[in-house]
Phi, psi and omega in degrees: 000111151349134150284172174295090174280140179296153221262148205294177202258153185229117169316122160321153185303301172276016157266359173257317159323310177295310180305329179314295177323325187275302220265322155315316214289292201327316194268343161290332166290322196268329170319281210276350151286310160303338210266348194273316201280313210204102180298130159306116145119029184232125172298156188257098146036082164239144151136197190247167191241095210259102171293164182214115191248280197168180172325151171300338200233023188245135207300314177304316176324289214260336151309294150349288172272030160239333184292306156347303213264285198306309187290336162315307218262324167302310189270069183282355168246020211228136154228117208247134180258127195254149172224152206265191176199179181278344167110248225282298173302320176281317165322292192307277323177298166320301183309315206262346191264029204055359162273357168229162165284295222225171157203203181277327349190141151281136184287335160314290185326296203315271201308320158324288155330296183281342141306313168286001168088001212260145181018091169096340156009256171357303210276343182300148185219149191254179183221304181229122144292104216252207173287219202214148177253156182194113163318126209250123161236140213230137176229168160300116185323300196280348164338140159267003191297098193262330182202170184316287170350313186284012184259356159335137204003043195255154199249099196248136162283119185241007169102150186270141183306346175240023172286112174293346153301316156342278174305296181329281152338308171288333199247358157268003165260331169286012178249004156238059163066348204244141200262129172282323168277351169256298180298315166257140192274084178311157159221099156317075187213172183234191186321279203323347181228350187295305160282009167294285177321346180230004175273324185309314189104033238210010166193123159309354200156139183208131156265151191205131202229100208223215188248203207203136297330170162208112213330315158339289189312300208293347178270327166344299183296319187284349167256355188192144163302128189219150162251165166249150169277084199312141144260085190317164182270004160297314185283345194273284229293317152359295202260349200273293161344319186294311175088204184073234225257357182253359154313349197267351199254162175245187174259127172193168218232123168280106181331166169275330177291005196286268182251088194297318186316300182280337193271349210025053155082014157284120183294150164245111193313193178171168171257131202245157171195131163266149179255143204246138147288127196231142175220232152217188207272348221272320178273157204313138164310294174300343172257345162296312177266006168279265187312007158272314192315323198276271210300011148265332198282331173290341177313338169283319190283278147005289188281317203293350140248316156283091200299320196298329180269007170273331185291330203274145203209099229298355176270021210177335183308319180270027151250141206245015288201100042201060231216125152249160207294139193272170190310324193266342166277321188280350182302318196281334191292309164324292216289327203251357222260113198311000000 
């Protein structure tokens, strides 16, 4: 005679009631991980993309490739091409003629573009409000340059002719008085060559307009004495006066910790302007609202080399002004919206 084999082991009524409860709960925790990773009932994104970034040593540049990198691991079928540029203005003008998707753009940049009417106008669209740029005017630690004014016949870096430095630089030296093509010996150059030019001696002085720090500068202070230069709020209001496209810029401050070397441990005033991800009306939805997904879900990974990106921050993301939201941001935007 065969044993007897033992009889399955059977769980009280209300231990089976409980495991049910745990194996729901389990599958509603991999559900809603999934639904965070690849949204249920959405094609996922595919083909390829072209960013249009900045300078090789400029903070949109090393944004661009950690964007890069995020958008590989979200996006697995999207493939992104970074291209580099002279920055806001050129970015703009790449976005609208098709040679870039998506790009970078300072909001001074944007409403310029858009105000002057020029090519595609119409068609830009914003996706995220990302950190704010704050204008650098960067001098030799021995300068008598106590302020913009003092920069009268100084042979000053004013940022490349397609560059959101540029308008910048030209519209703070005329709210201190001074004609950028006259009063100052301009030199069309960017981060990238700029502080070179003043460890050379070869520039009196450069303004730059960036994220906070931005590595250029800060290894510049650390190799050669340099100060930053205030820009007081008397000179904001000034360029505030004009209206149009300098409404975008505020009054803000450089921490002292920004660049200890160049501040001695002083904030220093300055001019702020936020930068918007920009694209046009023309791109796919569903790949606009994988990448606004991606560059908020990332933001942590991001800042921990690109500090300035730590700042972007999904209760300010949609406002994109002065841009209206392009269609696939605002889906993502719906979708997270408490």
């Amino acid at each position: 005679m065969s044993p007897a084999l033992p009889r399955p082991l059977r769980l009280p009524r209300v231990a089976r009631g409980r495991a049910f409860q745990v194996s729901a709960a389990l599958l509603a925790m991999a559900a809603l991980l999934l639904w965070w990773l690849l949204p249920i009932g959405q094609e996922q994104p595919r083909g390829n993309v072209t960013f249009s970034t900045g300078v090789k040593t400029g903070v949109y540049q090393r944004y661009g490739q950690l964007l890069k990198e995020a958008i590989g691991r979200n996006l697995p079928e999207v493939t992104t091409t970074l291209r580099d540029s002279e920055g806001s203005q050129q970015n703009l003008a790449r976005v609208v003629s098709g040679e870039a998707d998506y790009t970078i753009a300072a909001a001074d940049a944007v409403a310029t573009y858009v105000q002057e009417d020029r090519p595609g106008a119409d068609t830009l669209r914003g996706c995220t409000r990302l950190y704010d740029d704050y204008v650098q005017l960067v001098v030799p630690k021995e300068s008598a340059v106590r302020s913009a004014r003092d920069l009268r016949g100084l042979r000053v870096g004013v940022g490349q002719e397609g560059s959101g430095v540029r308008l910048l630089a030209d519209r703070l030296l005329l709210a201190a008085g001074l004609d950028p093509a006259k009063d100052i010996r301009p030199v069309p150059a960017g981060i990238d060559t700029m502080p070179g030019l003043v460890e050379k001696g070869r520039l009196d002085a450069f303004f730059w307009s960036g994220g906070l720090p931005t590595n250029a500068v800060l290894r510049l202070s650390e190799r050669f004495p340099v100060r930053l230069v205030p820009l007081e709020e008397e000179l904001v209001d000034t360029v505030h006066s004009e209206g149009g496209p300098s409404r975008y810029y505020r009054s803000a401050v450089i921490p002292a910790d920004a660049y200890p070397l160049a501040q001695d441990g002083k904030p220093v005033e300055t001019v702020a302007v936020a930068n918007l991800l920009v694209t046009t009306d023309g791109m796919d939805a569903a790949l606009t609202e994988g990448i606004t997904r991606t560059v908020i879900r990332s933001r942590d990974r991001i800042g921990r080399e690109v500090h300035p990106a730590q700042l972007v921050d999904l209760r300010t993301a949609i406002y994109t002004d002065p841009l209206p939201l392009h269609e696939g941001a605002r889906r993502y935007y719906r979708s997270v919206k408490p």
